[in-house]
C-alpha positions in Angstrom: -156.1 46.1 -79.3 -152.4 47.0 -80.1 -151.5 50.2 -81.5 -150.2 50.0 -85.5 -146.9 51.2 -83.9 -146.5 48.7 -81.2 -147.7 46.2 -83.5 -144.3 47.0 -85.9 -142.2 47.2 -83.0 -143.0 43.9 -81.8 -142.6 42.1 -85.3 -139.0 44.3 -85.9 -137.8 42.7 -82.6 -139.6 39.4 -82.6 -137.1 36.4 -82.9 -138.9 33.5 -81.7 -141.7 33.4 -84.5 -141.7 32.8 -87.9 -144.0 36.0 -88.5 -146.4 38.0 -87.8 -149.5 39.9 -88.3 -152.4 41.3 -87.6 -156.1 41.4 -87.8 -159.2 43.4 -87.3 -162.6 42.5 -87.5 -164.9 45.0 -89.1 -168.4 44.9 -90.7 -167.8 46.5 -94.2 -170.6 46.8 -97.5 -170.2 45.0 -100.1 -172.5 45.3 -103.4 -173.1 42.3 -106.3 -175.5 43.6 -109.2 -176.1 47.2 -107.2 -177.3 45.5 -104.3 -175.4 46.1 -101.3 -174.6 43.3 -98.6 -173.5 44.1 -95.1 -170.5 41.3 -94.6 -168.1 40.7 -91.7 -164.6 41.5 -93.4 -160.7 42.5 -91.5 -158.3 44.6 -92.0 -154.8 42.8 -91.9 -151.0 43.5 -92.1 -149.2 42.3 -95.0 -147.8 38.9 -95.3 -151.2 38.0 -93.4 -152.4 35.3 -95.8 -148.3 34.2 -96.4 -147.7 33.9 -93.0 -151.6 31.3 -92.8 -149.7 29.4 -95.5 -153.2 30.3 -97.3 -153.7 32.2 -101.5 -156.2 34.7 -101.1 -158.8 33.2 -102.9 -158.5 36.7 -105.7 -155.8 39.0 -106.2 -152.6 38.9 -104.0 -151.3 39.1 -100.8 -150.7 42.6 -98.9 -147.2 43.6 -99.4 -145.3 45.8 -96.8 -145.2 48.3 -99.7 -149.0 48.2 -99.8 -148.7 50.0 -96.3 -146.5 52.3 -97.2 -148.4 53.3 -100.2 -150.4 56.1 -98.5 -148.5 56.4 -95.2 -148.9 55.1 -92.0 -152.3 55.0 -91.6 -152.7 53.2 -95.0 -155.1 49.9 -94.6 -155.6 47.1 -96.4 -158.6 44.4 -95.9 -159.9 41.5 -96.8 -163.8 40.5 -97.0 -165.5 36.7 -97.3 -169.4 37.2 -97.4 -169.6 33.9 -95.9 -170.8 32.1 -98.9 -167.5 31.4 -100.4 -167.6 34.2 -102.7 -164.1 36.4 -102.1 -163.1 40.0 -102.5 -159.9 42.4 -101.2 -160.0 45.9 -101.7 -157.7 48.6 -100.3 -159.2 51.0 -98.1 
């Protein structure tokens, strides 16, 4: 585990990669029709999905200004329930 802080550092002074970011796993709840779904999801730095030459499968990628939107601590995740159904939500 690397701090948020480290994490910037490293990609401010990175120069032998195209990008990078970061991940963590986390269990989150989900809920379809009021019934709630315990799912494996991540939180993960902008550009995330950009940088995995992947769309999210809805919405957008995180943006660098997503992080900033609430300070520092500000997260933003992404959740698959496995099934191939798709949701992102900011936290």
């Amino acid at each position: 585990m690397v701090s948020v802080s480290n994490f910037e550092a490293w990609q401010r002074a990175s120069t032998s990669f195209a990008g990078m970011a970061a991940l963590v796993p986390r269990p989150v709840t989900l809920a379809r029709d009021g019934v709630p779904e315990r799912v494996m999801g991540a939180e993960v730095s902008p550009g995330y999905f950009h940088l995995l030459g992947v769309p999210p499968m809805i919405g957008r990628d995180f943006e660098t200004a997503d992080a900033r939107a609430t300070g520092p601590r500000s997260r933003s995740s992404a959740t698959t329930s496995g099934r191939g159904d798709s949701a992102a939500t900011r936290a």
